[in-house]
N, CA, C and O atoms as CSV, one atom per row, in Angstrom:
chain,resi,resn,atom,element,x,y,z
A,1,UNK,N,N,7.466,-1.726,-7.981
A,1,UNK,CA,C,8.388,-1.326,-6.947
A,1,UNK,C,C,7.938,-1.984,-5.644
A,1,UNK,O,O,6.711,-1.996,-5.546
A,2,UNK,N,N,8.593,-2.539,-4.608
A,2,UNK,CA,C,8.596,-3.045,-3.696
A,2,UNK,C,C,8.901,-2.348,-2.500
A,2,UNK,O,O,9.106,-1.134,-2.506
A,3,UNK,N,N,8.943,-3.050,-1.461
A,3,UNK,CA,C,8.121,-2.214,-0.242
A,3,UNK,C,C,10.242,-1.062,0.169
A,3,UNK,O,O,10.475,-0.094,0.893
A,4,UNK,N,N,11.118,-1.847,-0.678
A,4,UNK,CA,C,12.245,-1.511,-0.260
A,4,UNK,C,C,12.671,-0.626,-1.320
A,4,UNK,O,O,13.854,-0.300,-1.414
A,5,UNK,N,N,11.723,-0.184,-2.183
A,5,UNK,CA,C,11.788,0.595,-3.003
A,5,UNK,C,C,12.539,0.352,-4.188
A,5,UNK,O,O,13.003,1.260,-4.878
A,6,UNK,N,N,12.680,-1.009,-4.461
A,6,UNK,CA,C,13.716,-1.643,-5.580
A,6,UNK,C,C,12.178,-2.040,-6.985
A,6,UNK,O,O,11.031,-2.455,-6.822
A,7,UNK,N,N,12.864,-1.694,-8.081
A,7,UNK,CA,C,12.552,-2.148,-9.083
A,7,UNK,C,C,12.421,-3.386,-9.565
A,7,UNK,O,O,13.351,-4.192,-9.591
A,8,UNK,N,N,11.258,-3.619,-9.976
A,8,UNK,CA,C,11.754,-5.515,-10.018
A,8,UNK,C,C,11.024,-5.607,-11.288
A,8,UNK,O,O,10.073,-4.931,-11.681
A,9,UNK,N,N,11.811,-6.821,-11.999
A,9,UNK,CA,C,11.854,-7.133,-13.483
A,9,UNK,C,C,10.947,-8.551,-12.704
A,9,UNK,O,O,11.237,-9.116,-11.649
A,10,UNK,N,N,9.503,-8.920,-13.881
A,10,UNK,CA,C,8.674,-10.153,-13.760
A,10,UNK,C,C,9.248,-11.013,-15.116
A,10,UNK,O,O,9.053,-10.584,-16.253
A,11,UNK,N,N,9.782,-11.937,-14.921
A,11,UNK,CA,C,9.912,-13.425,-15.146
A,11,UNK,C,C,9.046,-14.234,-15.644
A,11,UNK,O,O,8.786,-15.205,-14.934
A,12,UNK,N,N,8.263,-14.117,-17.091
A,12,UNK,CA,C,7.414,-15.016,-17.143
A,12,UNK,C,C,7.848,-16.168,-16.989
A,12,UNK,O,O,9.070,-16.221,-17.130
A,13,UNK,N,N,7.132,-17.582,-16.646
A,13,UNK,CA,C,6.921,-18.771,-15.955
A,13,UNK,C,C,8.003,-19.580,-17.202
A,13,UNK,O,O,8.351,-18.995,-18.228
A,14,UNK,N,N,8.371,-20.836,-16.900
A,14,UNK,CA,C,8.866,-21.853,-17.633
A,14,UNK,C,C,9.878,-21.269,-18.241
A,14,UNK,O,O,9.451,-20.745,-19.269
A,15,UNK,N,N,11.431,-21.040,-18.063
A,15,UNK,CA,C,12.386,-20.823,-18.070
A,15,UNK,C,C,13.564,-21.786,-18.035
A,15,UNK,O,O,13.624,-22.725,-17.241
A,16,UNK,N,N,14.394,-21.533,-18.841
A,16,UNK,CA,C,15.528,-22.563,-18.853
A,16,UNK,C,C,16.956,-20.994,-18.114
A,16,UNK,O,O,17.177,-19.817,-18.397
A,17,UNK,N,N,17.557,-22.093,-17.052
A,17,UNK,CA,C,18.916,-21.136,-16.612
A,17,UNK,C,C,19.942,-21.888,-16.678
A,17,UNK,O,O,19.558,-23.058,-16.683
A,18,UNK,N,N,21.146,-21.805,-16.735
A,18,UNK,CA,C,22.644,-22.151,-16.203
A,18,UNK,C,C,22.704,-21.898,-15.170
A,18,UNK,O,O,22.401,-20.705,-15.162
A,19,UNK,N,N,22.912,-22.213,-14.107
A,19,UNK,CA,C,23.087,-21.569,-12.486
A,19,UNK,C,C,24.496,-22.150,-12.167
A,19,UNK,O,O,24.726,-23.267,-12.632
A,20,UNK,N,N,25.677,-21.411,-11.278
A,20,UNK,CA,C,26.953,-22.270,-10.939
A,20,UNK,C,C,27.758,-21.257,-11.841
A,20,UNK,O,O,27.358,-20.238,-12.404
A,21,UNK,N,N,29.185,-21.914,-11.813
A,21,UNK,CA,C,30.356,-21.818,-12.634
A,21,UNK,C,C,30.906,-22.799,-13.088
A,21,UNK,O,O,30.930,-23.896,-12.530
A,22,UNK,N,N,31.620,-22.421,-14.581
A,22,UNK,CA,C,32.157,-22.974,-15.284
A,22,UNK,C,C,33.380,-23.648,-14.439
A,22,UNK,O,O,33.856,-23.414,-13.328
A,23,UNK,N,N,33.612,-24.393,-15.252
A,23,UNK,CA,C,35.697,-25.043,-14.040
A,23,UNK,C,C,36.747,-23.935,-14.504
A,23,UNK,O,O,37.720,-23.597,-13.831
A,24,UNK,N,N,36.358,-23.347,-15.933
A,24,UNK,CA,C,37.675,-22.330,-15.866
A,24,UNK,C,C,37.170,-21.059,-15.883
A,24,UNK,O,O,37.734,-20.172,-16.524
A,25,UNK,N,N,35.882,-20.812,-15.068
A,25,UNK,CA,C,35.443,-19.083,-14.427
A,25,UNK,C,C,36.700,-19.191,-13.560
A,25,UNK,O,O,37.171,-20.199,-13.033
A,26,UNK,N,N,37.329,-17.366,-13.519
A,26,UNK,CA,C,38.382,-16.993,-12.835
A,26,UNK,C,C,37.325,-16.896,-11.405
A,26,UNK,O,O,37.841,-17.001,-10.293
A,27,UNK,N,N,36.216,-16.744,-11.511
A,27,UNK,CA,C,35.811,-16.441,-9.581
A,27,UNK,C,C,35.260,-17.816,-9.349
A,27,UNK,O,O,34.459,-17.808,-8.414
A,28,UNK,N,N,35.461,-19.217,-10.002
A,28,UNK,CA,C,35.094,-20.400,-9.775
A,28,UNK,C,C,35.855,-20.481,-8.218
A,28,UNK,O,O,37.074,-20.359,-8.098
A,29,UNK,N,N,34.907,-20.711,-7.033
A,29,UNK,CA,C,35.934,-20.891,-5.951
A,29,UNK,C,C,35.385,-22.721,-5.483
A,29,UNK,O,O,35.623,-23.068,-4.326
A,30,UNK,N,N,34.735,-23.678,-6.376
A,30,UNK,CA,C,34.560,-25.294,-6.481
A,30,UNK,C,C,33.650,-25.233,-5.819
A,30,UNK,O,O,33.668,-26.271,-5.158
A,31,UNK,N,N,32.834,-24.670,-5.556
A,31,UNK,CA,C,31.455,-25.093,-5.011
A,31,UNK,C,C,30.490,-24.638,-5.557
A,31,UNK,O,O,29.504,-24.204,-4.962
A,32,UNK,N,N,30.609,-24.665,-6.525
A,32,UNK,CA,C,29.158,-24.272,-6.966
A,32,UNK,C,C,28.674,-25.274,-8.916
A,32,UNK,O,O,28.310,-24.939,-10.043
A,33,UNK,N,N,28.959,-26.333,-8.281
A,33,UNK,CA,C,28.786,-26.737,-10.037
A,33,UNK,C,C,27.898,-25.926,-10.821
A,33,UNK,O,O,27.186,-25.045,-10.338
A,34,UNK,N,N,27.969,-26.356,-12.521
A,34,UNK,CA,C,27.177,-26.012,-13.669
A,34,UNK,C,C,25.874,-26.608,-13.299
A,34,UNK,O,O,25.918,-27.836,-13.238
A,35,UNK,N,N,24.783,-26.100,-13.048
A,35,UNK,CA,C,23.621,-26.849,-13.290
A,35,UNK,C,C,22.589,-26.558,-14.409
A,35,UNK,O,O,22.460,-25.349,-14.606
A,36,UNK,N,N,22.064,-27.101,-14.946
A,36,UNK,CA,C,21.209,-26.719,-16.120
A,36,UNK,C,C,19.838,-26.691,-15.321
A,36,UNK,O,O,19.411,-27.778,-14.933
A,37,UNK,N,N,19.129,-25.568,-15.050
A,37,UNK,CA,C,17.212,-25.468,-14.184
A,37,UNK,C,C,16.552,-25.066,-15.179
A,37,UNK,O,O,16.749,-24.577,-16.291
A,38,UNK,N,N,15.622,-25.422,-14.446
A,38,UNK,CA,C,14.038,-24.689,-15.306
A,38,UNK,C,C,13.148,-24.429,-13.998
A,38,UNK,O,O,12.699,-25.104,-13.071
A,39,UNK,N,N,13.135,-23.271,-14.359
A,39,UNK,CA,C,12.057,-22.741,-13.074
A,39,UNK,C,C,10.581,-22.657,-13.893
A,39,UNK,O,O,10.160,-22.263,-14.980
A,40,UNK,N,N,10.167,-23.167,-12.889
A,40,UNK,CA,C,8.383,-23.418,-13.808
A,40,UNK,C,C,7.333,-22.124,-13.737
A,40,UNK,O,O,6.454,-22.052,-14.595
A,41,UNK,N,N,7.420,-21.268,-12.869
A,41,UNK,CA,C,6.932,-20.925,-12.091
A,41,UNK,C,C,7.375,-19.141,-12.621
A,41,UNK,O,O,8.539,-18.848,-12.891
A,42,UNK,N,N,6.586,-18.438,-12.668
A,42,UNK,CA,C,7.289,-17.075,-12.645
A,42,UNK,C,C,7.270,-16.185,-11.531
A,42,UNK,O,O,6.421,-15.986,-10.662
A,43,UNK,N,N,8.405,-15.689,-11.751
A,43,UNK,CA,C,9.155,-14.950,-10.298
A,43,UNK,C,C,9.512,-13.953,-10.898
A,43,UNK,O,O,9.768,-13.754,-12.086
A,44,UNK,N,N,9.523,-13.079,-9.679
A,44,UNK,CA,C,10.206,-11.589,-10.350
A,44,UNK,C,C,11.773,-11.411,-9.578
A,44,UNK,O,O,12.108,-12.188,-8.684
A,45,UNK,N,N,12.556,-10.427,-9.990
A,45,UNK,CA,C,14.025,-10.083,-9.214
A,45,UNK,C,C,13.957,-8.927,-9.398
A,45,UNK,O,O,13.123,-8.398,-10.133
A,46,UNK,N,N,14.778,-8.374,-8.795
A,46,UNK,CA,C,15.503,-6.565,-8.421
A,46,UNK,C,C,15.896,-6.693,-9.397
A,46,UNK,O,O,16.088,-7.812,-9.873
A,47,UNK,N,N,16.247,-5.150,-10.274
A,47,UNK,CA,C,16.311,-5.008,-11.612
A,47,UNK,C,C,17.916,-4.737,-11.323
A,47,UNK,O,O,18.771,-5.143,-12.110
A,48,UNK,N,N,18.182,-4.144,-10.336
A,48,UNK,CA,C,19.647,-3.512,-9.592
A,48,UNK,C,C,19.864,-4.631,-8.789
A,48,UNK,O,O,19.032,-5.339,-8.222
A,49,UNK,N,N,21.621,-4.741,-8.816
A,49,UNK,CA,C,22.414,-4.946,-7.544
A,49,UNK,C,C,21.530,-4.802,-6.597
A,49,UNK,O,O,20.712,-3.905,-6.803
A,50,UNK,N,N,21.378,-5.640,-5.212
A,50,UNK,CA,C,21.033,-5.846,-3.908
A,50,UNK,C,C,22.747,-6.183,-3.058
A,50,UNK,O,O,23.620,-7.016,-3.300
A,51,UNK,N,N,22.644,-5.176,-2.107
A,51,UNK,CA,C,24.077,-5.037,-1.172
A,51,UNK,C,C,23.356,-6.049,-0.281
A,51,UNK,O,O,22.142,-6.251,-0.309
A,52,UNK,N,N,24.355,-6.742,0.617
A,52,UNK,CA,C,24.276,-7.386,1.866
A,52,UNK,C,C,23.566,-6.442,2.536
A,52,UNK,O,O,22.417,-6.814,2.770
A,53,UNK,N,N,23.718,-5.826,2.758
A,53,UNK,CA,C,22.548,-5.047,4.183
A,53,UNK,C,C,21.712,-4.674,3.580
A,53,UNK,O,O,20.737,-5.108,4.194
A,54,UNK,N,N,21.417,-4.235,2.901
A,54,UNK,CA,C,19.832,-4.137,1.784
A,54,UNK,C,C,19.084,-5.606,1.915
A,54,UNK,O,O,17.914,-5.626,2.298
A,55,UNK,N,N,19.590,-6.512,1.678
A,55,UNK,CA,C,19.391,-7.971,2.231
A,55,UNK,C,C,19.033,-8.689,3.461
A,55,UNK,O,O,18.157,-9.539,3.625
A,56,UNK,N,N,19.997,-8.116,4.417
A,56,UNK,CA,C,19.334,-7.988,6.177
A,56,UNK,C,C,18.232,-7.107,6.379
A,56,UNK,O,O,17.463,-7.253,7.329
A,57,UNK,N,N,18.098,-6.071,5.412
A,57,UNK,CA,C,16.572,-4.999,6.532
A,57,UNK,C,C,15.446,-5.974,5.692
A,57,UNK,O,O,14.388,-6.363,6.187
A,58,UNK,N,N,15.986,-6.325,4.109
A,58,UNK,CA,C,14.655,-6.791,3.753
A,58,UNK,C,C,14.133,-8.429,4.856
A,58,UNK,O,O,13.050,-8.688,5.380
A,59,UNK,N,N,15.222,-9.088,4.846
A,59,UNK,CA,C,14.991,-9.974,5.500
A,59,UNK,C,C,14.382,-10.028,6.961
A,59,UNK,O,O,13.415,-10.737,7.241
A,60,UNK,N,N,14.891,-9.396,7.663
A,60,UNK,CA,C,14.092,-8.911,8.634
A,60,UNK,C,C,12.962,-8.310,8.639
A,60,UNK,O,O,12.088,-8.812,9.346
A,61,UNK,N,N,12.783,-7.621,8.208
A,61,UNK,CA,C,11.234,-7.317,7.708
A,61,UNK,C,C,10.386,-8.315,6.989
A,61,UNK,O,O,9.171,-8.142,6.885
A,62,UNK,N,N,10.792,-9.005,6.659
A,62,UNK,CA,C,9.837,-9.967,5.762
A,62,UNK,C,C,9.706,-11.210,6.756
A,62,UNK,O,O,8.618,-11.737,6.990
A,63,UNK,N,N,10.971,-11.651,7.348
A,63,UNK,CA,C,10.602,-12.812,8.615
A,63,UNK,C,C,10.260,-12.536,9.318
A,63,UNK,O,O,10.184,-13.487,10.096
A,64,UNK,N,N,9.725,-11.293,9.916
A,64,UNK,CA,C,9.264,-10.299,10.935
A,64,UNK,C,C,7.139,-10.435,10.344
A,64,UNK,O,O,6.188,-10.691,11.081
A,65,UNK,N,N,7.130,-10.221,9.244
A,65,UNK,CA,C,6.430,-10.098,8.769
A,65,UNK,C,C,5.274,-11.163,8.755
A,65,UNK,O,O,4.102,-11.133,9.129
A,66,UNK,N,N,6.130,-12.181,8.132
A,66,UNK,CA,C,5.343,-13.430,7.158
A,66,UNK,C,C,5.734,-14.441,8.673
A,66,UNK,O,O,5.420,-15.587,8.349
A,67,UNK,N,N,6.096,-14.457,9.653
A,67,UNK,CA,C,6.446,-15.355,10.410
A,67,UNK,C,C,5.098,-16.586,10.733
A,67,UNK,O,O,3.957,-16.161,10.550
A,68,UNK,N,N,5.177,-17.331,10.967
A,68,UNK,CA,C,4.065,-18.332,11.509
A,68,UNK,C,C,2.978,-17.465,12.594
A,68,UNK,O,O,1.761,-17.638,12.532
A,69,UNK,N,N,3.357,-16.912,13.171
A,69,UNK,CA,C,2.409,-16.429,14.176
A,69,UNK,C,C,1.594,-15.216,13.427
A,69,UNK,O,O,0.388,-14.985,13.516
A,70,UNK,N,N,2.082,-14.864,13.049
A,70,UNK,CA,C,0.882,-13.464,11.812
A,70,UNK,C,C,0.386,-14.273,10.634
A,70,UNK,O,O,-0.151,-13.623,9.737
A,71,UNK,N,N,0.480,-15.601,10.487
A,71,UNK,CA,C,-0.101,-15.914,9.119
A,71,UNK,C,C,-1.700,-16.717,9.737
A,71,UNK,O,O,-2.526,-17.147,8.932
């Protein structure tokens, strides 16, 4: 659990994704091609939905945080 109290699922390392939309996804709005990634690296994500403002306090807090001048 994280400092925003969200659950987060760990990602072991070296992963293959699809990232983007298809051309005939109905929420295809053309910017976002099909890309085929591999993230090398393991990362974790929120196990839940993250809202836009759940997104601004974390962000602010974390660029608040980690900024150049506190590191």
């Amino acid at each position: 659990m994280n400092g925003q109290k969200q659950t987060m699922v760990v990602i072991p390392g070296a992963v293959t994704n699809w990232m983007g939309a298809r051309k005939n996804d109905s929420e295809d709005i053309g910017s976002e091609p099909l890309l085929h990634m591999k993230i090398k690296k393991r990362f974790a994500i929120a196990s839940n939905l993250v809202t836009v403002g759940e997104f601004r306090r974390f962000y602010a807090e974390f660029s608040e945080k980690y900024s150049e001048k506190n590191l």
